[in-house]
C-alpha positions in Angstrom: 140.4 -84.3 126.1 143.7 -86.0 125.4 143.6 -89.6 123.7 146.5 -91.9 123.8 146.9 -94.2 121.0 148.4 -97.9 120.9 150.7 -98.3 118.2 152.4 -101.8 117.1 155.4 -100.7 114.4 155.8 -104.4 112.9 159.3 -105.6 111.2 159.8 -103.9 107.8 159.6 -107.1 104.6 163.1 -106.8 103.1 162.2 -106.8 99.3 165.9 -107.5 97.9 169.0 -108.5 99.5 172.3 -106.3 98.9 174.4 -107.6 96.0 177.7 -106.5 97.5 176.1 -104.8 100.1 174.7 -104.9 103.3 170.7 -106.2 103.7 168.6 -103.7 105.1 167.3 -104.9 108.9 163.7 -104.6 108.8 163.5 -105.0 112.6 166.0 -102.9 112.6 164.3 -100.2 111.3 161.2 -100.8 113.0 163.0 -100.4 116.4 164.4 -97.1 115.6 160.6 -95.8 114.0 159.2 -97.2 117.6 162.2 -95.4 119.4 161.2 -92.3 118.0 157.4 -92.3 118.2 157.4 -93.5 121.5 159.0 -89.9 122.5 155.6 -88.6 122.1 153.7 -88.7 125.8 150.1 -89.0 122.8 151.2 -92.6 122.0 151.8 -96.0 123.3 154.1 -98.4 121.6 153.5 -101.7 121.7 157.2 -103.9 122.1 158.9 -104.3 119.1 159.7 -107.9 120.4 155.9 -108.9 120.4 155.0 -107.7 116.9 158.7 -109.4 115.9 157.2 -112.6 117.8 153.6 -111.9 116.0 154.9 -111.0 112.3 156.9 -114.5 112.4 153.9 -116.4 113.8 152.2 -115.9 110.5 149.1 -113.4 111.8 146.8 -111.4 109.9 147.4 -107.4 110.6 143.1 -107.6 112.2 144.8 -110.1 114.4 147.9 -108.5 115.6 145.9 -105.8 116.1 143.4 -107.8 118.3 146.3 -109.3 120.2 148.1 -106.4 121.3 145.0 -104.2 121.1 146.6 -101.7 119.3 144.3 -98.9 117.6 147.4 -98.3 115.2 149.9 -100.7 113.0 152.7 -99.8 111.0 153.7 -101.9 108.5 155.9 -101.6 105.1 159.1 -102.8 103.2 162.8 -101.7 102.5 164.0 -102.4 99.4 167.6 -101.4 98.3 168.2 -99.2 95.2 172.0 -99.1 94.7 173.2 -96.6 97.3 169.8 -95.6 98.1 167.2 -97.4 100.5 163.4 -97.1 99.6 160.9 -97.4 102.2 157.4 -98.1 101.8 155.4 -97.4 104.9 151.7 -97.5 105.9 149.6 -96.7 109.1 147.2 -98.8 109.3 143.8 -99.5 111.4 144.1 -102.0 113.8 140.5 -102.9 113.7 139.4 -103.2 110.1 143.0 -102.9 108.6 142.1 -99.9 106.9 145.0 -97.8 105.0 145.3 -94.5 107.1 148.2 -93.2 105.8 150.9 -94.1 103.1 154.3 -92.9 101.8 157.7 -93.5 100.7 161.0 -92.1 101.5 164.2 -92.1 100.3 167.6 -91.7 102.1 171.3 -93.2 101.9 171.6 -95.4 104.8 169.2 -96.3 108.0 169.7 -94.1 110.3 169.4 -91.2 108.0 165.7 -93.1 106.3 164.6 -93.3 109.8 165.3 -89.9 110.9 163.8 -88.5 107.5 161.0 -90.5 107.7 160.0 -88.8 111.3 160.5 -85.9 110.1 162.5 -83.0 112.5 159.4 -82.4 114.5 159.7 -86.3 116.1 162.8 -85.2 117.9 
């Protein structure tokens, strides 16, 4: 018995601004994370539009999660660390908002973070 989840990847907080360098793009980011896991036929991604639209609006992850009635969220930050971009990423329960997973990669620029951060098996 197969059960799809709904997932809402939200925009990433930018936790520094490049001195010199370019900003990381947390939407960015959270468009290529919801690219990739919506390859999988097991999930459902919410837009990355709406949870843009809903992060800005101010809500409470128990209430994005009620809006778009996702079952998952992700949610984290970028931060820049000279050549190197950190991000902090968390799955989290879309009920209760309940940590189900946490971690943090490291990589030189964005595409490579968000392909790391999949992992191979994504592709």
């Amino acid at each position: 018995d197969m059960t799809v989840a709904d997932v809402a990847v939200l925009p990433f907080r930018v936790l520094n601004t490049g001195r010199g360098n370019v900003t990381p793009d947390g939407g960015g980011l959270a468009y290529m994370i919801a690219g990739e896991l919506a390859r999988s036929p097991d999930l459902h991604i919410i837009s990355t539009r709406v949870t843009a639209e809903l992060r800005d609006k101010d809500m409470s992850l128990s209430q994005i999660g009620a809006t778009t009635h996702a079952r998952y969220l992700v949610d984290g930050s970028v931060e820049r660390r000279g050549d190197q971009l950190q991000l902090d990423a968390q799955l989290i329960d879309g009920g209760d908002s309940r940590i189900v997973w946490s971690g943090p990669r490291e990589q030189a620029d964005e595409e490579r973070l968000a392909a790391a951060y999949l992992g191979a098996g994504a592709r």
